[in-house]
N, C-alpha and C positions, 0 to 999 in steps of 0.2 A: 811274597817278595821274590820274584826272578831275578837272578844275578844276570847284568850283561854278559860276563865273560862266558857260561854255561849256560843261561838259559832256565835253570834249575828251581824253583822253589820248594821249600820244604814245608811239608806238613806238620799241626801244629801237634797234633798224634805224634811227632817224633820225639819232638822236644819233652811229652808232658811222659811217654814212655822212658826216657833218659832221666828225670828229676826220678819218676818212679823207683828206678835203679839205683839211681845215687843216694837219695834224700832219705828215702825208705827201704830199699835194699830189700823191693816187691819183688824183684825179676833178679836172674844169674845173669841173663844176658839177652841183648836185644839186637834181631839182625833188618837190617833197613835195605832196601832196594829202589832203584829209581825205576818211577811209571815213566819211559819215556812219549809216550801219546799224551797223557798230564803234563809232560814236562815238572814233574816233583818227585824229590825224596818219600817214600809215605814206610810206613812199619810192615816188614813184612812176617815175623815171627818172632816172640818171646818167650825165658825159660823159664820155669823156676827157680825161685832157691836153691830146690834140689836138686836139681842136675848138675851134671858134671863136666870138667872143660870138654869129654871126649864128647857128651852130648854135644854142644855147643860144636866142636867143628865139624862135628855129622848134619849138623843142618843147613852150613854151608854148600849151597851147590858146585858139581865138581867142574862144573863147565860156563858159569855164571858170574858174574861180578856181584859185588857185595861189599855193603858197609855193617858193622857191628861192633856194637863196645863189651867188653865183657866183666864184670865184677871179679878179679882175682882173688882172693885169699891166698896168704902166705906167711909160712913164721922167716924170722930175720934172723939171721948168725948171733944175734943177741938175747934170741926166743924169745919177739915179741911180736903178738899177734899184730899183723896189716892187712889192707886190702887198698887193692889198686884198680883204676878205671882204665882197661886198656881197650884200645879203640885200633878194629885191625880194618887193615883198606885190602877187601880180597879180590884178587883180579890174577887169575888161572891162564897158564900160559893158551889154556884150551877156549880161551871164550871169545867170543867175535871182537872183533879191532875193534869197530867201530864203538861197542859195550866200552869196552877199555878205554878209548880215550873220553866218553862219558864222563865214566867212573871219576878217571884223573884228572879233568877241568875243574869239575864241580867239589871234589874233596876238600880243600881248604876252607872252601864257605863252609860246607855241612860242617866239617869239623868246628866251625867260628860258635856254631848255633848251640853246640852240646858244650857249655862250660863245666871242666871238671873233667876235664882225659888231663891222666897224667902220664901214659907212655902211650906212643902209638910206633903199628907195624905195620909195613905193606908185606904183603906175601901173595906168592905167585903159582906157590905149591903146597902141599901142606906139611913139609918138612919145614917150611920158612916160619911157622905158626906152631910147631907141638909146643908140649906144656913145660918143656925146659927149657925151650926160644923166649917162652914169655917169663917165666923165675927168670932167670938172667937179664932181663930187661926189668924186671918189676923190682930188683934189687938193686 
């Protein structure tokens, strides 16, 4: 389904990799890239379990736009284990304009399709994204 306003459709691999994450807590995190010759969202890399956030923003590229949700884990001021689905919109002051405004049209719909983000961050560099940008948000 192509949205008029982007042009975008999303692959159905995005969606079933996002329940993956949420539902089953198969992957740490999953990062999605738009084919713009496809005109879609499709999966471009996913983590393990195991890895860690710094994995996770190492496979962001540093010159690339990029959509990705991530599986947080965190304890609360109360010490009680949570986890949260944060959904970061990555667009590097380094990457082509025209990527960028891509990225930014088509966000809200991608975002519509993955039910179950519960904070989301844009970040432009990767201090807008370390792991006590995202505790501070996930609390």
């Amino acid at each position: 389904m192509a949205n008029a306003a982007s042009g975008m459709a999303v692959h159905d691999d995005c969606k079933l990799r996002f329940l993956d994450l949420k539902a089953k807590r198969t992957f740490r995190f999953v990062v999605f890239k738009i084919e713009e010759k496809q005109k879609q969202v499709v999966v471009e890399k996913v983590g393990e379990p195991a890895l860690s956030y710094d994995d996770f923003a190492a496979s962001l590229p540093a010159d690339e736009c990029r959509y990705a949700v991530y599986d947080f884990d965190f304890v609360t001021a109360e010490n009680c284990q949570k986890s949260k689905i944060i959904f970061i919109a990555w667009s590097p002051d380094t990457a082509r304009v025209r990527s960028k405004m891509i990225y930014a049209s088509s966000k809200d719909r991608f975002k519509r399709e993955l039910d179950g983000i519960q904070v989301e961050l844009q970040a432009t560099d990767p201090t807008e994204m370390d792991i006590d940008v995202i505790r501070s948000r996930a609390n």
